[in-house]
C-alpha positions, 0 to 999 in steps of 0.5 A: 430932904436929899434924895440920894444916889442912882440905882440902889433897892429897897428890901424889907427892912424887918429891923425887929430890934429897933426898939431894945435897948442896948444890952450888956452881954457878961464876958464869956469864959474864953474869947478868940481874939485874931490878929487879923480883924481888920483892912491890912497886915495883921497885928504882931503878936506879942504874947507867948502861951502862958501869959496872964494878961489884964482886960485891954493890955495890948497882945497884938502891935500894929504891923505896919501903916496899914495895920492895928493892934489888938487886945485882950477883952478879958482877964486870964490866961493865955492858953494857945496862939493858934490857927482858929476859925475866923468869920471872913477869912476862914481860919487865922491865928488867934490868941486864945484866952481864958478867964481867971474869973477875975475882971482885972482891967490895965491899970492905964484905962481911966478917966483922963480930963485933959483930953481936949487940949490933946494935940491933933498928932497926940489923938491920932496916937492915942486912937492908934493904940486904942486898935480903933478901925471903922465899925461900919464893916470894912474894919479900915484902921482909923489912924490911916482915915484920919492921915490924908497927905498933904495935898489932899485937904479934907473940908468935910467930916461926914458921919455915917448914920444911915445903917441901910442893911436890912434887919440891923439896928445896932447904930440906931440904938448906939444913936438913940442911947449915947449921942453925946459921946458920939458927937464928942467923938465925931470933934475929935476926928474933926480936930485931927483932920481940921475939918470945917464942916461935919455933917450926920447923914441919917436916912428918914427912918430913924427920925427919932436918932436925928431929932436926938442928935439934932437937940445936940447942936449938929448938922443933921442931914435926912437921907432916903431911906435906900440900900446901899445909902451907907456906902461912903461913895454913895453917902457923899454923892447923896450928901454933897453931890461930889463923885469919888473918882474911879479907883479913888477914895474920898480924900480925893473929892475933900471928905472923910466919911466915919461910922457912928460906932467908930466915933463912940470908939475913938470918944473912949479911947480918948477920954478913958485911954480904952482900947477896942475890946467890945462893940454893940451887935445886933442879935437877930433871926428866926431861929433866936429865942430872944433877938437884942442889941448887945454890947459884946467882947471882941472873940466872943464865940458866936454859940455863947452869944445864941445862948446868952440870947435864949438859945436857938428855936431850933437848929439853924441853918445857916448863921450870918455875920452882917446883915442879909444883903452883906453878909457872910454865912459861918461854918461853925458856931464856934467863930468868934465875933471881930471888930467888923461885926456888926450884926448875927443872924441865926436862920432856922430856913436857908432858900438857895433858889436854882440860877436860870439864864440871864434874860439880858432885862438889865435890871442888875444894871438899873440898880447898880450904885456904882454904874456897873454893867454885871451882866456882862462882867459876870459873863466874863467872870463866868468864861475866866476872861478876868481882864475884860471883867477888869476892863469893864469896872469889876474893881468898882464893885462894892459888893452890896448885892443889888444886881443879885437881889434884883435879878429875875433869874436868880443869878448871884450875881455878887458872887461872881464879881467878888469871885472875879475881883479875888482871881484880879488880885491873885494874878496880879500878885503873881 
């Protein structure tokens, strides 16, 4: 078994829905569906209020190589492109859609048999349309992943199994209930980038989704059951022993790293020319009825969600997309799902403990997957001196909250860098 990376925790898993089978959520009434929902510029809009559109036509085009196009999850009409609450961002614009009561889908989304004597540059297409970007949370569009220059040859194809946030399951169920279209997936990307090896890293508590994927015929590699082991730097440390330059990506060290979900994506935009118009969820908390595995409509209200889940126990306090180490807490019960939203957390109490001094017991530096010192650069966040926090690595941070987690004091340390590395890039635009 590989052990993995230095640093890193191990909170309480509580995945509770680890044994529901994944759930098909009907389509609401009304989605939201941004044009900002993924790592880059936003989609070009390129439908008007007013506008009758079928499930999975395009409504927003890729606005440049960092980019993805977006499209409808249901059939209707477009009744208002505006500014509407958005999970990360706050607000962006927004193509609001509303069911005709009809499940009208494009009529090009069907099931094609000639897709494995696609060309790589014919799949790499067809994968930018479909608006594919990774699943496991930063949303980076999957066309670029897929587009290392020609000086930096890929050798490894890592498929990132491990969903080490706490309290989510939905990998696991997608694992579980269709890995022969992940893998099929997986080939794909392994064709585009001419990739000699692929490699599932799958940490040793979902042993029963290795076995499964394992009886397929593919590499399966254990990994220790450690937060953050998803992370791709620390993935391809654990797996292949190479360290991701600093400032670097993985296509400097010969590797491409691809969540489970987005390979199970890219198999139905291949096979079936389906756009990303739905993900699976993993519906969770105290404050739900009835947690699931859902298979949801990308610009899904959250409040339609809660309530296809039997409604709140009680009124939240706090509703989190992701999970309880990454997370983000929402303002309204109105935001709608995106592409990167993997988990909903609805939590009927919320703990905001009271920040004590630094103690200086080095336990942030310990855990730090990426070698950080927070206790020093949240220091210089603290005293607005954002080049020393630059200096001392603050861009490194993958903001997977181990230094606040372990902190005896109860300092966010998270809070602060991530607020250091937001005023870094500021700056820098000015």
């Amino acid at each position: 078994m590989f052990r993995g990376f230095s640093g890193g925790v191990h909170p309480p898993e509580n995945k509770l829905t680890e044994e529901f089978a994944i759930a098909v959520m009907p389509p609401p009434k009304k989605v939201y569906i941004h044009f900002s929902q993924h790592t880059g510029k936003p989609a070009r809009s390129l439908v008007e209020k007013g506008d009758v559109v079928k499930i999975g036509e395009r409504i927003g085009e890729g606005d440049g190589f960092i980019s993805a196009s977006v499209h409808a999850s249901i059939s209707g009409k477009i009744i208002a492109i505006e500014s509407c609450p958005h999970p990360v961002l706050g607000t962006s614009l927004c193509c609001v859609i509303e069911s005709t009561n009809g499940a009208k889908w494009k009529d090009t989304i069907k099931e094609k048999t000639d897709y494995e004597k696609k060309s790589k540059e014919e799949l790499l297409q067809i994968i930018k349309e479909s608006g594919i970007v990774g699943l496991g949370g930063a949303a980076f569009p999957t066309h670029v992943k897929l587009s290392p220059p020609s000086d930096k040859p890929i050798d490894t194809l890592i498929v990132n199994g491990c969903e080490c946030e706490p309290m989510l399951t939905a990998d696991h169920r997608l694992m579980l209930e269709h890995p022969a279209e992940i893998i099929e997936g997986a080939k794909i990307f392994r064709k585009i980038l001419n990739a000699e090896n692929l490699i599932f890293g799958i940490e040793d508590n979902k042993k029963d989704a290795a076995e499964i994927l394992r009886k397929q015929s593919v590499n399966v590699k254990l990994l220790k059951t450690k937060y953050p082991q998803g992370a791709e730097k620390q993935l391809i440390k654990a797996l292949l022993g190479r360290e991701v330059p600093r400032g670097g990506l993985p296509m400097d060290v010969g590797c491409v790293v691809q969540n489970v979900g987005t390979c199970y994506a890219a198999f139905q935009a291949v096979k079936y020319r389906k756009p990303l118009i739905e993900r699976v969820v993993t519906v969770t908390g105290t404050a739900v009825k009835k947690p699931k595995n859902l298979l949801i409509r990308i610009g899904c209200p959250v409040i339609d969600v809660v309530n296809f889940c039997g409604g709140y126990i009680r009124q939240p306090k706090q509703i989190i997309f992701g999970g309880p180490m990454m997370g983000i807490a929402q303002y309204s019960e109105n935001v709608p799902t995106i592409k990167g939203t993997s988990g909903i957390m609805v939590c009927k109490d919320t703990v905001i403990p009271e920040e004590g001094p630094c103690v200086r017991c080095a336990s942030c530096v310990d855990v730090c997957p990426m070698g950080l010192m927070a206790t020093e650069i949240y220091k210089f966040v603290d005293n607005k001196n954002f080049s020393k926090a630059k200096e001392y690595g603050v861009l490194d941070c993958i903001e997977c909250g181990c230094c606040a987690y372990s902190c005896p004091s109860r300092i966010p340390l998270v809070h602060y860098l991530k607020f250091g590395k937001s005023e870094i890039w500021r700056l820098s635009k000015k």
